[in-house]
N, C-alpha and C positions, 0 to 999 in steps of 0.2 A: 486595584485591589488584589491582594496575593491571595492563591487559592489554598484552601487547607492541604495540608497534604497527604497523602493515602487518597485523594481524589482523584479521579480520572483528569478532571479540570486543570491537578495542579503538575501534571507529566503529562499532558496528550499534546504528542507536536503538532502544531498548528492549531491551537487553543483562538490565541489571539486574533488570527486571520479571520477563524468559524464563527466568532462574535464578532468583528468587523462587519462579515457579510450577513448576519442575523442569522445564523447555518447552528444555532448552538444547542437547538432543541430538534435537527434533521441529522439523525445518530445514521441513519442510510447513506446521506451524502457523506460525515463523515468518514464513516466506516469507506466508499467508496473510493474519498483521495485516499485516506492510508492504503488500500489496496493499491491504486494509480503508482503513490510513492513508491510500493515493493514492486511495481513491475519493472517502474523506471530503473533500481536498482537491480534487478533481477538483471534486464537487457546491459546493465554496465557490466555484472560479474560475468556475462559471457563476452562482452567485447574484451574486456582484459587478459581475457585468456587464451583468446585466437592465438597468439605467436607462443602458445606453450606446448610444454608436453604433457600438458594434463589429458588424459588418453580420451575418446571422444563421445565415447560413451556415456561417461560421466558429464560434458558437456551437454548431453540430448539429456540426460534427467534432468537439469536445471533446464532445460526448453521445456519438461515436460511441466514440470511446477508450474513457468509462466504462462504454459498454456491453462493451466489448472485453475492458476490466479484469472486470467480473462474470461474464463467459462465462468467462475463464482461472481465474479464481476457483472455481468451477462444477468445471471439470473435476480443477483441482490438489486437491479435496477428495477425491475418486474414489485419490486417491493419499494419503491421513491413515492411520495405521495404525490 
């Protein structure tokens, strides 16, 4: 069944998986992989950029963000029923 659109339902990646696993009324868990997903990405835009000259500083704010991301992470679990 296609989901309306302007729905969360009908854009939210990983829709389908979250009702496979019955996950589609635990907006925490959701909420929780899309955080997982931006970490994983987060850890790749720094692996790609080891061999640059992107100066390194700039490097530690994107560490700092991921660190940001796993502390909100952290605390949004405290809220999983």
């Amino acid at each position: 069944m296609k989901k309306q659109f302007g729905t969360y339902a009908a854009h939210q990646p990983g829709y389908e998986g979250f009702k496979q696993l019955g996950k589609l009324d635990d907006y925490v868990y959701q909420s929780l992989s899309h955080l997982g997903d931006a970490s994983h990405k987060l850890s790749w835009s720094l692996t790609v950029l080891e061999n640059t000259d992107v100066p390194k500083e700039l490097q530690e704010e994107i560490k700092q963000v991921l660190q940001a991301v796993g502390d909100i992470k952290q605390k949004l679990r405290a809220h999983q029923g």
